[in-house]
PDB file with SEQRES, HELIX, SHEET and CRYST1 records, atoms N, CA, C and O in Angstrom:
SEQRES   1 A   82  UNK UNK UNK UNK UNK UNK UNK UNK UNK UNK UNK UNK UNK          
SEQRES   2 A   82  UNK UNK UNK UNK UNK UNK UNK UNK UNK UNK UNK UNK UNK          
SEQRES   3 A   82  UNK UNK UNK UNK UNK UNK UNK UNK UNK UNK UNK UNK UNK          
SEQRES   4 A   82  UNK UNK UNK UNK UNK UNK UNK UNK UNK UNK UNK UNK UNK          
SEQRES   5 A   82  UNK UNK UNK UNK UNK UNK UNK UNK UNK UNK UNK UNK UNK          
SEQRES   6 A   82  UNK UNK UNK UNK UNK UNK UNK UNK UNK UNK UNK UNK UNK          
SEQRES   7 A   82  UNK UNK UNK UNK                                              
HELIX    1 AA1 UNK A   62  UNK A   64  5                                   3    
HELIX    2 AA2 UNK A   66  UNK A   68  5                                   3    
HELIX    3 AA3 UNK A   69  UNK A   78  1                                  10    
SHEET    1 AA1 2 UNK A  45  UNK A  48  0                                        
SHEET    2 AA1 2 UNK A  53  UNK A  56 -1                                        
CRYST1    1.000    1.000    1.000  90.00  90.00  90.00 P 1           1          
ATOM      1  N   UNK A   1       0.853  -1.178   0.000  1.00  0.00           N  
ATOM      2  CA  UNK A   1       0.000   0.000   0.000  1.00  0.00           C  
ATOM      3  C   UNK A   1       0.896   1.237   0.000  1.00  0.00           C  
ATOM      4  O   UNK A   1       1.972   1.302   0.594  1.00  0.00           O  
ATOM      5  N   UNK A   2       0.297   2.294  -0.788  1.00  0.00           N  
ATOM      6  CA  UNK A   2       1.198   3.666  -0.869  1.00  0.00           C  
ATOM      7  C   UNK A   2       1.130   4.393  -0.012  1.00  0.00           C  
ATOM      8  O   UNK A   2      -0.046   4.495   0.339  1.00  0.00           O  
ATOM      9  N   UNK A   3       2.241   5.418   0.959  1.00  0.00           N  
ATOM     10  CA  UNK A   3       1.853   6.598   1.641  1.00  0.00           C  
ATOM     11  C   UNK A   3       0.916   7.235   1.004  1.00  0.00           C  
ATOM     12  O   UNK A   3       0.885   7.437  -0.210  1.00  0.00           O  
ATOM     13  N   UNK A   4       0.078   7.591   1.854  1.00  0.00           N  
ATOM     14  CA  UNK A   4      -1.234   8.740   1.556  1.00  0.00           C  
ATOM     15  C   UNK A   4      -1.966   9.423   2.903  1.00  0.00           C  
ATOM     16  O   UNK A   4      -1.884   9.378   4.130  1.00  0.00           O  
ATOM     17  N   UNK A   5      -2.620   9.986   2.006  1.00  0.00           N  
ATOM     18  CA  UNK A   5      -3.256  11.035   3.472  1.00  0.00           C  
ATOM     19  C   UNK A   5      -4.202   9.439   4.209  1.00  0.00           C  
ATOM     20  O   UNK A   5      -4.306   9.347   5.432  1.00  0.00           O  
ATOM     21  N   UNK A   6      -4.510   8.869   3.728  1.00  0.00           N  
ATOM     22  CA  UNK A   6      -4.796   7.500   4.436  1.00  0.00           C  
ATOM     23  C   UNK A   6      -4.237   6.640   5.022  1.00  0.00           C  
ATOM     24  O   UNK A   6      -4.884   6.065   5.897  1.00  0.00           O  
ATOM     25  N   UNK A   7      -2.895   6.241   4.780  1.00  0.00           N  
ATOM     26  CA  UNK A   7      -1.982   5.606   5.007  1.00  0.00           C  
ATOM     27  C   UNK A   7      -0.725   6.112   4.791  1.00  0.00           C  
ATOM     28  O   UNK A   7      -0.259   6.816   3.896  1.00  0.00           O  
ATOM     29  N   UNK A   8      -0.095   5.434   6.151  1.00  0.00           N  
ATOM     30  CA  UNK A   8       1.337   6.196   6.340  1.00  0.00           C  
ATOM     31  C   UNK A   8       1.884   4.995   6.869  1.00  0.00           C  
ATOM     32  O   UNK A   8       1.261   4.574   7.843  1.00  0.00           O  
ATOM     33  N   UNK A   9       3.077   4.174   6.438  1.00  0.00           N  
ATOM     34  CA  UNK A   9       3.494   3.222   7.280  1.00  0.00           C  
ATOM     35  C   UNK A   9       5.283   3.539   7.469  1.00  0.00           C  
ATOM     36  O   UNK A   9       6.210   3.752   6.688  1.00  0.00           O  
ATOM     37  N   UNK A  10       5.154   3.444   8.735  1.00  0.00           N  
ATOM     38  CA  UNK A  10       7.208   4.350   9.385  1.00  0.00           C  
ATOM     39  C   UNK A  10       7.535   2.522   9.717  1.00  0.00           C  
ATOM     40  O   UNK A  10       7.215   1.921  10.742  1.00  0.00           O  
ATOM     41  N   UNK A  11       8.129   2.048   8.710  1.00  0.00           N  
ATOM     42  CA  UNK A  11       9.202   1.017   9.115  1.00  0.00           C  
ATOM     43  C   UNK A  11      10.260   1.446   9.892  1.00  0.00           C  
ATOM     44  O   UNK A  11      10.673   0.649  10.735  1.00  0.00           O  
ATOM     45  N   UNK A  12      10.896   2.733   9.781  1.00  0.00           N  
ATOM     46  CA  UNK A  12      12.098   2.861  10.614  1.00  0.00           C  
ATOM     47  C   UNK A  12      12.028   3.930  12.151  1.00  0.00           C  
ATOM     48  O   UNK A  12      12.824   4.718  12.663  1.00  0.00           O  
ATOM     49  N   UNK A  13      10.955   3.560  12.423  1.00  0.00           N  
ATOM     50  CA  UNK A  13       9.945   3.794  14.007  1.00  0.00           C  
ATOM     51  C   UNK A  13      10.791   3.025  14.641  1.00  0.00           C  
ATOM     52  O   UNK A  13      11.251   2.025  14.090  1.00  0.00           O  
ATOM     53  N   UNK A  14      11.188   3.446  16.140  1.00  0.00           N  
ATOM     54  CA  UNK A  14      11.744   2.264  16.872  1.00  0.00           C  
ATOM     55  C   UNK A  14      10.985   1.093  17.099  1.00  0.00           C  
ATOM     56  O   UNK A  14      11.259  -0.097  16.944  1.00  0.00           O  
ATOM     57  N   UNK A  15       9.595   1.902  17.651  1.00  0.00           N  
ATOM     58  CA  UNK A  15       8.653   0.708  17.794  1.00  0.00           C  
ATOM     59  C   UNK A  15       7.878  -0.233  16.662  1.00  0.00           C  
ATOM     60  O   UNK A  15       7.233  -1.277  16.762  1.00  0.00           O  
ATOM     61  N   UNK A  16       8.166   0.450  15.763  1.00  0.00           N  
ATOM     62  CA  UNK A  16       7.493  -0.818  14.643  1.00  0.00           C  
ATOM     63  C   UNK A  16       8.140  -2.461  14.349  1.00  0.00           C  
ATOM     64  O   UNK A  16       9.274  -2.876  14.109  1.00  0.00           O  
ATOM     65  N   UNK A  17       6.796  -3.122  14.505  1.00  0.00           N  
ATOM     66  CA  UNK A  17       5.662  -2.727  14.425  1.00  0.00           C  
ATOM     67  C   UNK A  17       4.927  -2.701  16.053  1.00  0.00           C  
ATOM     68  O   UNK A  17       5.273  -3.660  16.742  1.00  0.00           O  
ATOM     69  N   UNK A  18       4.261  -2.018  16.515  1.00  0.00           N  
ATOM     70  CA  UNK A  18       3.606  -1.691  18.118  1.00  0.00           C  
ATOM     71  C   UNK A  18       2.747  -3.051  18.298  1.00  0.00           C  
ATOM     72  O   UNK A  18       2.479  -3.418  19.442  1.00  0.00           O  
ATOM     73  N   UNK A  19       2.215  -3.968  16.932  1.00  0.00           N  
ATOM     74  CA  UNK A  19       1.161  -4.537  17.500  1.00  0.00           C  
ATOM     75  C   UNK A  19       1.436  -5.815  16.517  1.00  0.00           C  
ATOM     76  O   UNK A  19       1.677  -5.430  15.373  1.00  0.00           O  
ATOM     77  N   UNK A  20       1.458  -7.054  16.646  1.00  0.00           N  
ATOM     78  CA  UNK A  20       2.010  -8.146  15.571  1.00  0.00           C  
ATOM     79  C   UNK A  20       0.529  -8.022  15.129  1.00  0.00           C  
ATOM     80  O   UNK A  20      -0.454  -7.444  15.592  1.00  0.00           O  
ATOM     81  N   UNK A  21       0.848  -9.056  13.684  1.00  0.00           N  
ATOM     82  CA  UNK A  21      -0.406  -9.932  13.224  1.00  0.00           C  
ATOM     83  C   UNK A  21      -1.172  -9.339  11.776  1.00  0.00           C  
ATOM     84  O   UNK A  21      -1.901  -9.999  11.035  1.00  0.00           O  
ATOM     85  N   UNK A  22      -0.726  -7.722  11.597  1.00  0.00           N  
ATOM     86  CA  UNK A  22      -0.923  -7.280  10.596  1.00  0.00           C  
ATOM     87  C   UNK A  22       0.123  -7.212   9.457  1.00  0.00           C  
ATOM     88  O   UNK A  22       1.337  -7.059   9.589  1.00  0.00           O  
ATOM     89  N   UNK A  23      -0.517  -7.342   8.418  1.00  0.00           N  
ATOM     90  CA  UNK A  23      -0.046  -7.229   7.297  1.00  0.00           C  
ATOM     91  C   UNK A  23       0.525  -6.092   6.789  1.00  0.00           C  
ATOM     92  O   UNK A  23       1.722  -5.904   6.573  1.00  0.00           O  
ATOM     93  N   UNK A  24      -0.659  -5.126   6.558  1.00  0.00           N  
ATOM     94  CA  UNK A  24      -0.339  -3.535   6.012  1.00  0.00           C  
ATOM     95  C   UNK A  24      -1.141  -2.976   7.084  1.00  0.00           C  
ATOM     96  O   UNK A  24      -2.327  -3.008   7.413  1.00  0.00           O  
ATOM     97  N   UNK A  25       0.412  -2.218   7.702  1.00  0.00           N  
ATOM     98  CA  UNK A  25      -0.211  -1.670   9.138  1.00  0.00           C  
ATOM     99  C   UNK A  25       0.384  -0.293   9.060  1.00  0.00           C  
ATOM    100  O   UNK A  25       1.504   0.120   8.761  1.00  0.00           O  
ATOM    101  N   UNK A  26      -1.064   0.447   9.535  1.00  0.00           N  
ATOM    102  CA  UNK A  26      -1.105   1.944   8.946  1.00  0.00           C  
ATOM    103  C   UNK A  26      -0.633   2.759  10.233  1.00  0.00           C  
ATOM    104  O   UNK A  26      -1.265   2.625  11.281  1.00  0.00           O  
ATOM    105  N   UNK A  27       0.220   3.409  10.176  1.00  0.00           N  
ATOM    106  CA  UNK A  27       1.076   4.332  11.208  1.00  0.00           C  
ATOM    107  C   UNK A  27       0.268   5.892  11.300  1.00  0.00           C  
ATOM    108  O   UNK A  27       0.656   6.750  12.093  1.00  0.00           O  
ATOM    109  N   UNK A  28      -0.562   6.045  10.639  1.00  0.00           N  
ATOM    110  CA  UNK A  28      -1.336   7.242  10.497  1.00  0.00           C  
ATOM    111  C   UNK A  28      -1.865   7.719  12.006  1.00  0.00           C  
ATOM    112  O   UNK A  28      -1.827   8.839  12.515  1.00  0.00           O  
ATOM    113  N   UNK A  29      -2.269   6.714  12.426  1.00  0.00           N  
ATOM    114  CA  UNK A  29      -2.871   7.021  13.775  1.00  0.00           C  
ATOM    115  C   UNK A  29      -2.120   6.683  14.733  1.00  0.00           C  
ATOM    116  O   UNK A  29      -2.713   5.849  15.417  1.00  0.00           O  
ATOM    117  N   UNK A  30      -1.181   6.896  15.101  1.00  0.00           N  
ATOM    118  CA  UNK A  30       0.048   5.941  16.171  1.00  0.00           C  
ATOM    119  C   UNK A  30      -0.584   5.982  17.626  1.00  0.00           C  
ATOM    120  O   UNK A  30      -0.458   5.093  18.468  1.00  0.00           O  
ATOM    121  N   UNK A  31      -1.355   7.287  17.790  1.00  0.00           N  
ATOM    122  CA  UNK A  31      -1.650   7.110  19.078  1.00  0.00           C  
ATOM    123  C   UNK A  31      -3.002   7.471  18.590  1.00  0.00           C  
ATOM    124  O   UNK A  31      -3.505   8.380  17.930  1.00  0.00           O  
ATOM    125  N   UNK A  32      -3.465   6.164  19.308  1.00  0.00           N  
ATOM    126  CA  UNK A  32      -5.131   6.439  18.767  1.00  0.00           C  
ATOM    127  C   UNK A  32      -6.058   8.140  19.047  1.00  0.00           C  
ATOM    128  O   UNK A  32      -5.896   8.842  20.045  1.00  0.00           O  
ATOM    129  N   UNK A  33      -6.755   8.380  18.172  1.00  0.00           N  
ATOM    130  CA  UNK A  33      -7.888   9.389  18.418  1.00  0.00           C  
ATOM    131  C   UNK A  33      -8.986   8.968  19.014  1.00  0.00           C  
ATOM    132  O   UNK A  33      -9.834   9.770  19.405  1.00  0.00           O  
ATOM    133  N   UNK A  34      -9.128   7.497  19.179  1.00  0.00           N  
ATOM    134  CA  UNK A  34     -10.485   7.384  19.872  1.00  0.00           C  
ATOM    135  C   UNK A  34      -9.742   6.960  21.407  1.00  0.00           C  
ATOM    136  O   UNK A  34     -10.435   6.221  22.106  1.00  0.00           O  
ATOM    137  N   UNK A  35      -9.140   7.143  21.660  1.00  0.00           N  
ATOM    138  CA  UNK A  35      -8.760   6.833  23.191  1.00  0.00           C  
ATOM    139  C   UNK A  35      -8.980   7.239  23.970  1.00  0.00           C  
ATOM    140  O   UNK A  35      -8.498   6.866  25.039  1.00  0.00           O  
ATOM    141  N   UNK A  36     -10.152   8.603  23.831  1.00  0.00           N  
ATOM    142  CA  UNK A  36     -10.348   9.147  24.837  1.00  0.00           C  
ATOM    143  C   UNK A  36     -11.936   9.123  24.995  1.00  0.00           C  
ATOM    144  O   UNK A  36     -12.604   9.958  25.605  1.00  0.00           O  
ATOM    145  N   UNK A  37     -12.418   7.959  24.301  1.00  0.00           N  
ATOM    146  CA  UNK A  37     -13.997   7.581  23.970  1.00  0.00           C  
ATOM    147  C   UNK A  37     -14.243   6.442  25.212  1.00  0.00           C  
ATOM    148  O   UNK A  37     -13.478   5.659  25.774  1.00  0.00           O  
ATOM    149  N   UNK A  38     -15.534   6.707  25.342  1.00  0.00           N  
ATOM    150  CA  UNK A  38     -15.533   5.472  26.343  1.00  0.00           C  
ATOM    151  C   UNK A  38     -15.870   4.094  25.807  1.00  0.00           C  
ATOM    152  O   UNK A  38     -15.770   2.995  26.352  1.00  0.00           O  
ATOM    153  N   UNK A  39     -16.437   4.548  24.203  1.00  0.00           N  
ATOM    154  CA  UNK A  39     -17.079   3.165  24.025  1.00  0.00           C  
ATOM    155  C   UNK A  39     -16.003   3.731  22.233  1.00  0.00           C  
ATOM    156  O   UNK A  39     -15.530   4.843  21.998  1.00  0.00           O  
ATOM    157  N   UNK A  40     -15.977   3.029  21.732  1.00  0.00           N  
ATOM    158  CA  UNK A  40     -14.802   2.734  20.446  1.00  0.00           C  
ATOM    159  C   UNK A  40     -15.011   1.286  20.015  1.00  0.00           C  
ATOM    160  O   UNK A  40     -15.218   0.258  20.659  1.00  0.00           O  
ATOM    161  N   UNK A  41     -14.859   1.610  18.382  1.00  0.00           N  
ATOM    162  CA  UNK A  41     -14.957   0.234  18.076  1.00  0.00           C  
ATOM    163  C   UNK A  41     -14.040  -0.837  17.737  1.00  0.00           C  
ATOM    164  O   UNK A  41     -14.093  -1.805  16.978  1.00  0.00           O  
ATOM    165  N   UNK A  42     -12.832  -0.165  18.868  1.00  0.00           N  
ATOM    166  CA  UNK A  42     -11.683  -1.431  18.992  1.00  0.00           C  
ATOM    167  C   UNK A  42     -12.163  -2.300  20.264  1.00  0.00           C  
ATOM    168  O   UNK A  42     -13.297  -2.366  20.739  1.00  0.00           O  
ATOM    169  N   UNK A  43     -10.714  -3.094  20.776  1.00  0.00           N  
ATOM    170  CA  UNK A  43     -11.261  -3.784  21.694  1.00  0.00           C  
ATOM    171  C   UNK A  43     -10.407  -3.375  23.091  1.00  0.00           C  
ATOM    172  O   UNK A  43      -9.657  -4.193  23.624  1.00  0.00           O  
ATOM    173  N   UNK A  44     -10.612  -1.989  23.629  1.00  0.00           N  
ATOM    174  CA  UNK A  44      -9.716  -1.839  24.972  1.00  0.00           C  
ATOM    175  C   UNK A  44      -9.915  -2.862  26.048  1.00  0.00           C  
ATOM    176  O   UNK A  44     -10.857  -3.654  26.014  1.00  0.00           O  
ATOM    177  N   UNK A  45      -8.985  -2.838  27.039  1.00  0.00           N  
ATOM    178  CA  UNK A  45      -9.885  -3.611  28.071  1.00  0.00           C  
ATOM    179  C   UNK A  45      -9.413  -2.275  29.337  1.00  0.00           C  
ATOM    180  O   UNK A  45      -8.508  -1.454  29.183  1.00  0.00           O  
ATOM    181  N   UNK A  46     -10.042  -2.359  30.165  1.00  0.00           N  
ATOM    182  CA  UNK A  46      -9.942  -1.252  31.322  1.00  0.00           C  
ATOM    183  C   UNK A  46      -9.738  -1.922  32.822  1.00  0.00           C  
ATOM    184  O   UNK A  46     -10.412  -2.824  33.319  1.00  0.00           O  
ATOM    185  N   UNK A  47      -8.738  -1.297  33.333  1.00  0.00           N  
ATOM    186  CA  UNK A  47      -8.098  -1.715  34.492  1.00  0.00           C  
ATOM    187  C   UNK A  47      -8.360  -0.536  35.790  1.00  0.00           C  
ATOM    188  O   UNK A  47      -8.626   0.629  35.496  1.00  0.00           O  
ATOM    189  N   UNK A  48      -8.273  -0.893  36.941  1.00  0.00           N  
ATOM    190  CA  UNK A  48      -8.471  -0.350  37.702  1.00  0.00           C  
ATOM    191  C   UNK A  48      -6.990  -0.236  38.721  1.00  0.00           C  
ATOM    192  O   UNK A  48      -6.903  -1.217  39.459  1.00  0.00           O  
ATOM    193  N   UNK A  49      -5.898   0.717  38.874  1.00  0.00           N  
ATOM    194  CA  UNK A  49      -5.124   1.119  39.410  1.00  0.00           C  
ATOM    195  C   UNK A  49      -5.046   2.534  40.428  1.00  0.00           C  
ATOM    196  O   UNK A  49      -5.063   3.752  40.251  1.00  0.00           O  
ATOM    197  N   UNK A  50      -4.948   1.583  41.600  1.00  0.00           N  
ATOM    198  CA  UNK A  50      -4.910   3.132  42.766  1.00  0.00           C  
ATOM    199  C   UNK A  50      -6.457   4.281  42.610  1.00  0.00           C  
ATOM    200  O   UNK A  50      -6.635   5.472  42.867  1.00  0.00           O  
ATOM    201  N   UNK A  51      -7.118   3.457  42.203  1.00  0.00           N  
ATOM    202  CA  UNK A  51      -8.782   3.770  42.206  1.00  0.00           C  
ATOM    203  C   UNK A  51      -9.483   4.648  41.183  1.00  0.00           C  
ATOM    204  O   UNK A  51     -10.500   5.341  41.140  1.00  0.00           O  
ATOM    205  N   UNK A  52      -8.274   4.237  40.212  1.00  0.00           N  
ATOM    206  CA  UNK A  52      -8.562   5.290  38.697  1.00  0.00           C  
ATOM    207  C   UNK A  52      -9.109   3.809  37.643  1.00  0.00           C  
ATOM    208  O   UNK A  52      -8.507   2.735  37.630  1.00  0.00           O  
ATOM    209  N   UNK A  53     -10.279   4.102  36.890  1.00  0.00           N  
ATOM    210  CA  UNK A  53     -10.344   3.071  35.774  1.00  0.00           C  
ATOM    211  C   UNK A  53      -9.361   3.528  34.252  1.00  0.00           C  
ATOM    212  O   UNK A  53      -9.540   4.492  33.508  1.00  0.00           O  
ATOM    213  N   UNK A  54      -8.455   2.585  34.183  1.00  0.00           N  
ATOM    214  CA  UNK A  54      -7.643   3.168  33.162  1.00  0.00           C  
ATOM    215  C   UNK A  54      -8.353   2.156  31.725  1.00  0.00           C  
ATOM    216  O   UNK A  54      -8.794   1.018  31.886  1.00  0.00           O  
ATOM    217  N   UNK A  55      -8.321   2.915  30.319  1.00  0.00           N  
ATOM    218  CA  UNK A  55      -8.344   2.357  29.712  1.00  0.00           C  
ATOM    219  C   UNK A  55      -7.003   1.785  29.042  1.00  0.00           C  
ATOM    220  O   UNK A  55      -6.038   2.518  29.254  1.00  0.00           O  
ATOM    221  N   UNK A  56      -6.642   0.293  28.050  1.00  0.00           N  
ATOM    222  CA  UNK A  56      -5.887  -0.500  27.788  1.00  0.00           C  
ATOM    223  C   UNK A  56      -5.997  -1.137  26.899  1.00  0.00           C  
ATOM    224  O   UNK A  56      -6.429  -2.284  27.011  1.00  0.00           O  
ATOM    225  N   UNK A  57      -5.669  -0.649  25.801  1.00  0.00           N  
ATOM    226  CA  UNK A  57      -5.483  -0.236  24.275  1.00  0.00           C  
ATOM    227  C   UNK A  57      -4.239  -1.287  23.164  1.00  0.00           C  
ATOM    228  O   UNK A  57      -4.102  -1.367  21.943  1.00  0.00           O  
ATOM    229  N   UNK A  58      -3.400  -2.064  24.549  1.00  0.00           N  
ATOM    230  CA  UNK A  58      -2.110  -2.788  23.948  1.00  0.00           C  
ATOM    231  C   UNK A  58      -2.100  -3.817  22.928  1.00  0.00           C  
ATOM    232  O   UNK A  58      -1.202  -4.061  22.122  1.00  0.00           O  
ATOM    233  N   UNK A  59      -3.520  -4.537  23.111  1.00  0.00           N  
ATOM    234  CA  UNK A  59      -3.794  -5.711  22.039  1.00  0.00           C  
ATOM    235  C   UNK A  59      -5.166  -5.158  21.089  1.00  0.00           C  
ATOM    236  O   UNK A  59      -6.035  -5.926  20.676  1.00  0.00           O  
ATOM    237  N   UNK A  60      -5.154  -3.688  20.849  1.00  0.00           N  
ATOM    238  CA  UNK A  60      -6.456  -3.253  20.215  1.00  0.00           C  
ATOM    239  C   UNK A  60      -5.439  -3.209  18.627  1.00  0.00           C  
ATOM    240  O   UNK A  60      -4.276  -2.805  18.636  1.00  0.00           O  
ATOM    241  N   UNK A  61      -6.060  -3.640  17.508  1.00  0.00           N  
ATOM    242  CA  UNK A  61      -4.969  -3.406  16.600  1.00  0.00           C  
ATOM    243  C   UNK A  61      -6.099  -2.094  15.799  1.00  0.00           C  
ATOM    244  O   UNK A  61      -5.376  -1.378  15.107  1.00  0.00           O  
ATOM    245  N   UNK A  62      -6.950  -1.828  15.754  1.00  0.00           N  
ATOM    246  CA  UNK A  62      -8.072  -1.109  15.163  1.00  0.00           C  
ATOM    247  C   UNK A  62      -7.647   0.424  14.393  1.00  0.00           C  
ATOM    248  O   UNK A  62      -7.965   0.904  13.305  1.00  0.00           O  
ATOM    249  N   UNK A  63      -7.035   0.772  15.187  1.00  0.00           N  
ATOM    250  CA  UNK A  63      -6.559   2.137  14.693  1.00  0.00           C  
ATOM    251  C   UNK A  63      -5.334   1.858  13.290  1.00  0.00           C  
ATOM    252  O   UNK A  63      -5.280   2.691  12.385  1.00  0.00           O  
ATOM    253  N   UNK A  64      -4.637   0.910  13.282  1.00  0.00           N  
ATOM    254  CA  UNK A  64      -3.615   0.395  12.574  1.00  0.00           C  
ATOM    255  C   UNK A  64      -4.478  -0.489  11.557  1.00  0.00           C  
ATOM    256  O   UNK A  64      -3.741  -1.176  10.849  1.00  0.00           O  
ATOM    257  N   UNK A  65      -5.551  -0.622  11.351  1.00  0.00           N  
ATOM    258  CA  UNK A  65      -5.963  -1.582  10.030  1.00  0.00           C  
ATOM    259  C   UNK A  65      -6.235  -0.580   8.774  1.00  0.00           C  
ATOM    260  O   UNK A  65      -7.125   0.245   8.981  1.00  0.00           O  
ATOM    261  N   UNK A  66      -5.562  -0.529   7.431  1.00  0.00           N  
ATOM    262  CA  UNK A  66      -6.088   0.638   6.791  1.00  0.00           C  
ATOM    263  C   UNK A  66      -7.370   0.778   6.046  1.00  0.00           C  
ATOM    264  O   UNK A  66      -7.690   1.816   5.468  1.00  0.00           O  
ATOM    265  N   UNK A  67      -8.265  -0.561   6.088  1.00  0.00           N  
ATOM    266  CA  UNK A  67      -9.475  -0.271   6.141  1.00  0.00           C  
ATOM    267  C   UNK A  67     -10.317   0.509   7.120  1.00  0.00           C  
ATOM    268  O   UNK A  67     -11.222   1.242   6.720  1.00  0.00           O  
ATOM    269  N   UNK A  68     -10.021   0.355   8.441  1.00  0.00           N  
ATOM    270  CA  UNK A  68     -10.768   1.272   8.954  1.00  0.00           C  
ATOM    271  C   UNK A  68     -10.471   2.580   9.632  1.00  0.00           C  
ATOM    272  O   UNK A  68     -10.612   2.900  10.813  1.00  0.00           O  
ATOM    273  N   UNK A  69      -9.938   3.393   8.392  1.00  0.00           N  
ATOM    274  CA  UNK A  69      -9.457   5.101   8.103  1.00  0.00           C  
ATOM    275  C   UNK A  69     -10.746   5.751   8.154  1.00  0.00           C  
ATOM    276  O   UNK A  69     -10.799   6.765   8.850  1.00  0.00           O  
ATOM    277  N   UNK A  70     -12.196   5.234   7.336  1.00  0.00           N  
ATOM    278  CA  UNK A  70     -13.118   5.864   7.503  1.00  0.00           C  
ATOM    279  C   UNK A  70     -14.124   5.866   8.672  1.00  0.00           C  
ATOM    280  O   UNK A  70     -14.912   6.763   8.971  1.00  0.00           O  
ATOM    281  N   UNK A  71     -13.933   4.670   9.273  1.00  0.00           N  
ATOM    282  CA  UNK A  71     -15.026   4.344  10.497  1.00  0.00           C  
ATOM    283  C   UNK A  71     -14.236   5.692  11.612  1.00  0.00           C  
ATOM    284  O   UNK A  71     -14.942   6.612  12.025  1.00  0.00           O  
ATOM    285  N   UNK A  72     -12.862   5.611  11.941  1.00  0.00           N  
ATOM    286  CA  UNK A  72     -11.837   6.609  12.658  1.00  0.00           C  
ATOM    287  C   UNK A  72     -12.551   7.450  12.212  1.00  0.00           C  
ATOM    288  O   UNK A  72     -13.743   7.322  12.490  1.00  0.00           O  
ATOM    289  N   UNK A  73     -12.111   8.736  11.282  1.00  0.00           N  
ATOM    290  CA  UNK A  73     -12.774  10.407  10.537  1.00  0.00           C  
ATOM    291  C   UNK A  73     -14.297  10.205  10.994  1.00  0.00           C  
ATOM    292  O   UNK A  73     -14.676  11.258  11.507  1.00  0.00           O  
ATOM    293  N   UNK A  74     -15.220   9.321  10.996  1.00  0.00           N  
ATOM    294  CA  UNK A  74     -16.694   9.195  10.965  1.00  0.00           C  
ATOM    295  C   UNK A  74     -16.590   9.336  12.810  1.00  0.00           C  
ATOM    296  O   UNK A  74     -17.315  10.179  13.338  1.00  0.00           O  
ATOM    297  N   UNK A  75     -15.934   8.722  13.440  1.00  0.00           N  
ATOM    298  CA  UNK A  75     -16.604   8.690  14.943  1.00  0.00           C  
ATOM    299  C   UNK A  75     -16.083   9.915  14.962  1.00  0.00           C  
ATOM    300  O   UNK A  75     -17.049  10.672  15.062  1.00  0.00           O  
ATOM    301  N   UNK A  76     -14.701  10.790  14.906  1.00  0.00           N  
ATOM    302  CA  UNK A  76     -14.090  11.953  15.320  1.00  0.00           C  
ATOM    303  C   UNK A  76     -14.829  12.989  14.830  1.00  0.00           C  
ATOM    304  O   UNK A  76     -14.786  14.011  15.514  1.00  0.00           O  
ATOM    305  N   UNK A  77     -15.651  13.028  13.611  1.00  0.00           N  
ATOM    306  CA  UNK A  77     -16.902  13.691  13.193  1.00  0.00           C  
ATOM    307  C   UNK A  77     -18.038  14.124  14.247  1.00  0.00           C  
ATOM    308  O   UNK A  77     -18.488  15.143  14.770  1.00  0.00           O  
ATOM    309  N   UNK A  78     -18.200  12.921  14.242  1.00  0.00           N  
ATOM    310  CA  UNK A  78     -19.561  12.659  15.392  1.00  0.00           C  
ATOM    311  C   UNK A  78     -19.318  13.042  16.468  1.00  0.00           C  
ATOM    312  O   UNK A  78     -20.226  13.692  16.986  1.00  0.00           O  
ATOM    313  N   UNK A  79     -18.045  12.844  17.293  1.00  0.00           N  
ATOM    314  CA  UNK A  79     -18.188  13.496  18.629  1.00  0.00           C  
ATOM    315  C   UNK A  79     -17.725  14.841  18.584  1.00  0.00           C  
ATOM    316  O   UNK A  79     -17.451  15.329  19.680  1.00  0.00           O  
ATOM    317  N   UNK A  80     -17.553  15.651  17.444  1.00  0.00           N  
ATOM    318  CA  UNK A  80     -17.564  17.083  17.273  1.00  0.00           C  
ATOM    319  C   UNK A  80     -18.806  17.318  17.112  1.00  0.00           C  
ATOM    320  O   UNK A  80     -18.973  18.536  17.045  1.00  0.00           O  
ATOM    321  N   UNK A  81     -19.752  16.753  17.018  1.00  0.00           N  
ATOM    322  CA  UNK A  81     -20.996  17.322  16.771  1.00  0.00           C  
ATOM    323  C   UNK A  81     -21.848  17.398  18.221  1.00  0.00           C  
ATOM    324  O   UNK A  81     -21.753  16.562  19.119  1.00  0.00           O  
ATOM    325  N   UNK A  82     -22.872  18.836  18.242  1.00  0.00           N  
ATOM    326  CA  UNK A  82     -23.521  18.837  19.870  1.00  0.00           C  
ATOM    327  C   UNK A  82     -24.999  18.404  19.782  1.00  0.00           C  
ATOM    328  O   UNK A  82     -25.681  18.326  20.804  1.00  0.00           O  
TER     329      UNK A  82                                                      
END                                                                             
């Protein structure tokens, strides 16, 4: 797949790749935009440390699939809207 405003993939990232198992894995979003959603349509799991619920994002591969570039822009849409 080509760099584009859709896809961006940094082979020479220290951390690449952050998450095994993908094929063409899109660096566009490195740190997710929905991470600060409570409900997202990856798969976080949420932990509870020193009486804070943290969310936990390490085995979510969602943000990195480059099919779903549009579902990402569509929720970040939506929660700009009142």
């Amino acid at each position: 797949m080509e760099n584009s405003y859709r896809f961006f993939e940094n082979r020479e990232c220290r951390y690449f790749p952050c998450h095994t198992g993908l094929e063409a894995f899109n660096c566009l979003f490195c740190y997710c935009p929905l991470y600060h959603k409570e409900t997202c349509p990856g798969n976080p799991v949420y932990v509870e440390k020193q009486g804070v619920r943290i969310k936990v994002c390490r085995d979510c591969t969602f943000p990195h699939r480059p099919e779903n570039y549009d579902v990402i822009i569509k929720s970040l849409k939506d929660s700009g809207q009142k």
